[in-house]
C-alpha positions as CSV (number, residue, x, y, z in Angstrom):
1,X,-2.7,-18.9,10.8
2,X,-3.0,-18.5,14.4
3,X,-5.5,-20.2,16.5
4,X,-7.4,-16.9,16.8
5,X,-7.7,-16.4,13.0
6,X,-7.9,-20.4,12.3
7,X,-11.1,-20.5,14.6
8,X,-12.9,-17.9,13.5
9,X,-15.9,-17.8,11.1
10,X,-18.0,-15.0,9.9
11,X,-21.6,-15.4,10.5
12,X,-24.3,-14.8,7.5
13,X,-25.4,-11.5,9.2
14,X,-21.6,-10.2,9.5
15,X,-20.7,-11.3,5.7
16,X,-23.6,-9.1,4.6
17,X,-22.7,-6.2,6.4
18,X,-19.2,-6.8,5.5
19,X,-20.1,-6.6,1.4
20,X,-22.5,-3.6,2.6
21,X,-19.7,-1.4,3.7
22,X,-16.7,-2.8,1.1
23,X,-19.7,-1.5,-1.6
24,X,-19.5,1.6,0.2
25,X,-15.8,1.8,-0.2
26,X,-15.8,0.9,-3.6
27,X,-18.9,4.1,-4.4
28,X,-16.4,6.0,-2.4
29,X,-13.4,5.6,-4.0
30,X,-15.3,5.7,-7.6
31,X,-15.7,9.4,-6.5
32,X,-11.9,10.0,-5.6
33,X,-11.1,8.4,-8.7
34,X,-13.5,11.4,-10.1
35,X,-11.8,13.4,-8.2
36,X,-8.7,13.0,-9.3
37,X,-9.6,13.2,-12.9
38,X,-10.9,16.8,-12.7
39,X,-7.6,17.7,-11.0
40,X,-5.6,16.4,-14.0
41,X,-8.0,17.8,-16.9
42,X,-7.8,21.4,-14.9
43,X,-4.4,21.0,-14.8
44,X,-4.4,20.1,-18.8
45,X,-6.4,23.3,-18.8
46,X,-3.9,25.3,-17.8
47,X,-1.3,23.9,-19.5
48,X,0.8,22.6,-16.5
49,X,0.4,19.1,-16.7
50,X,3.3,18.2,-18.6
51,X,5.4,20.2,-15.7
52,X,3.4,18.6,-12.5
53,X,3.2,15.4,-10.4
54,X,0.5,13.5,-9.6
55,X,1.1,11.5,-6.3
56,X,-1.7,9.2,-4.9
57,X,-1.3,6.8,-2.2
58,X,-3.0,5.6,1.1
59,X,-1.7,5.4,4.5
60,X,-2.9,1.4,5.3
61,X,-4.9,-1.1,3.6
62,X,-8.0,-2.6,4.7
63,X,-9.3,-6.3,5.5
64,X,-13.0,-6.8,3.8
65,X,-13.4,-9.9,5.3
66,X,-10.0,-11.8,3.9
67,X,-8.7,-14.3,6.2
68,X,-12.6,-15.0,7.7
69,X,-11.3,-11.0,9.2
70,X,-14.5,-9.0,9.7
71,X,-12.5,-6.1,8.7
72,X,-10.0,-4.2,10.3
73,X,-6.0,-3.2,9.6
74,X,-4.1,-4.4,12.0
75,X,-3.7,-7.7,10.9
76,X,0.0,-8.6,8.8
77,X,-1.4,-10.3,6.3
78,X,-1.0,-8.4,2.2
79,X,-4.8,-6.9,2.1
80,X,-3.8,-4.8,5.1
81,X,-0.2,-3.7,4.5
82,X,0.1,-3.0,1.4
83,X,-1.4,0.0,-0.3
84,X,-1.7,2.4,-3.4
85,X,1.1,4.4,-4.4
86,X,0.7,6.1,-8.1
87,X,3.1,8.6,-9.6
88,X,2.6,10.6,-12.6
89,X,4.9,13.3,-14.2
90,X,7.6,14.6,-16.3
91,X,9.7,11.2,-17.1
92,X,7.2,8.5,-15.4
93,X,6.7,6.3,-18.3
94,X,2.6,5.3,-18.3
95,X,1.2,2.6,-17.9
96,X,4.2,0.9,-16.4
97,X,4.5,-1.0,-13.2
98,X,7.1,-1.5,-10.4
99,X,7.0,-4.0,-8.2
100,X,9.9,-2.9,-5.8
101,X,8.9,-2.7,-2.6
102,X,8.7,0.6,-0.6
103,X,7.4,2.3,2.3
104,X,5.0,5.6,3.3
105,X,8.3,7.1,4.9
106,X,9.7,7.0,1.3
107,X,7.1,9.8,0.6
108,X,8.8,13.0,1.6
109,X,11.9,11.8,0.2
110,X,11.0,11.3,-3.2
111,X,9.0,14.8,-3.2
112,X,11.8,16.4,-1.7
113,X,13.6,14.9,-4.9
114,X,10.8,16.0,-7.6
115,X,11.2,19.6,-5.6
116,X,15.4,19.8,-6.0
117,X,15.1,20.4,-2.6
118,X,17.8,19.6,0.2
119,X,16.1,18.8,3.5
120,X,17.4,20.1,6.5
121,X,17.6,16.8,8.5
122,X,18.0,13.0,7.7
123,X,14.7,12.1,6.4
124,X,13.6,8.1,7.3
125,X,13.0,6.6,3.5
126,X,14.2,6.7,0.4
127,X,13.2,8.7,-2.7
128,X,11.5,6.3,-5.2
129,X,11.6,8.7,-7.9
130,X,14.2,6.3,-9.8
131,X,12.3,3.5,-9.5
132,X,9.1,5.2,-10.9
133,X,11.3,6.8,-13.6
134,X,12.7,2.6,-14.6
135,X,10.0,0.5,-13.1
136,X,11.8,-2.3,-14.8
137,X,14.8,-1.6,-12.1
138,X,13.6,-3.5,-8.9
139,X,14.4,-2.8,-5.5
140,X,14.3,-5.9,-2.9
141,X,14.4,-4.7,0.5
142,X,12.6,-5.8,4.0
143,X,10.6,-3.9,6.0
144,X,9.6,-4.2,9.3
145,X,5.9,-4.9,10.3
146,X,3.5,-4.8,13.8
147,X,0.7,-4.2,15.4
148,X,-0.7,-4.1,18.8
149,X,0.2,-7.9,18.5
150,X,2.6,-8.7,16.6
151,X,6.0,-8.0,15.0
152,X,7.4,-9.2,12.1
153,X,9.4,-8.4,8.7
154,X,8.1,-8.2,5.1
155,X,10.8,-9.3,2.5
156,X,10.4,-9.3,-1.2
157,X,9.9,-12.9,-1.0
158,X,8.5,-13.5,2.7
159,X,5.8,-12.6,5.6
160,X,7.3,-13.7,8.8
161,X,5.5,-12.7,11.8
162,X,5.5,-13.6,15.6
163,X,2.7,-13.2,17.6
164,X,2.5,-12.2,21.4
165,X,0.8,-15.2,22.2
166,X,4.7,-17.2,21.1
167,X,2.6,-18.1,17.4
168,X,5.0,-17.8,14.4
169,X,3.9,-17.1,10.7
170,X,5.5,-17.6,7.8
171,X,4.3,-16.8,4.1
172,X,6.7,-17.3,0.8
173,X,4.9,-14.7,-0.5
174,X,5.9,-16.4,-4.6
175,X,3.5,-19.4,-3.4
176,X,1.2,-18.1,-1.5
177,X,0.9,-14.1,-2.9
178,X,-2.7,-14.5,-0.8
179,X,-1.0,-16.1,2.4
């Protein structure tokens, strides 16, 4: 870890406030979870679930206090970069998990797939709708990463990052899944 991150330490008062709000978040996302469910029975309703995807996904994740981080997303580490991405629909086996790696610009892609539709301009991504469709298949590919302070790349297997401050990081991401 960097000296930054190495040095710090959350105080009592902090780690209290920081299970205070990540309670929060987890009351919140009980309700979009409640949410979603009344989407899906409305749509069984109306008989056109068996014809309709279901996409749910986040834009960023969210440091709770990992890494002795108050909280934040701009850090490189896996609580912060990777997030949600659930697909359900006509040939998505259920209860089945991927672990190829992909990105938010592989969104519009894959809808644009789902829809038959041809977009007008080169889209950034991929569709992922053969991956959801054989989430045994797995799809190995790196992705660049940064914040304010940092740049780095995100493998299947690796973190590497460098810092502004000249600080390198390195994570084999098979060893250390929680870097």
């Amino acid at each position: 870890k960097p000296q930054k991150i190495r040095g710090a330490a959350i105080k009592r008062e902090v780690r209290e406030k920081v299970i205070a709000r990540w309670r929060c978040r987890l009351e919140s996302l009980l309700e979009v979870d409640r949410g979603v469910g009344r989407i899906v029975r409305a749509l069984g309703r109306a008989d056109s679930l068996r014809d309709t995807y279901v996409i749910f996904t986040s834009d960023n994740g969210l440091l709770q206090g990992e890494h002795k981080i108050k909280g934040g997303k701009e850090q490189p580490y896996e609580e912060a970069i990777r997030v949600p991405l659930v697909i359900r629909g006509p040939g998505i086996p259920q209860d089945e998990t991927s672990m190829s790696t992909v990105v938010n610009a592989d969104l519009a892609p894959t809808v644009a797939a789902i829809a038959g539709a041809e977009p007008g301009l080169t889209m950034d991504g991929q569709s992922v709708v053969s991956l959801a469709r054989d989430p045994s298949r797995t799809q190995g590919r790196d992705i660049p990463i940064e914040g304010a302070e940092y740049s780095g790349v995100r493998t299947p297997r690796y973190t590497f990052v460098e810092r502004e401050t000249g600080e390198r990081e390195l994570y084999d991401l098979s060893r250390d899944p929680y870097q």
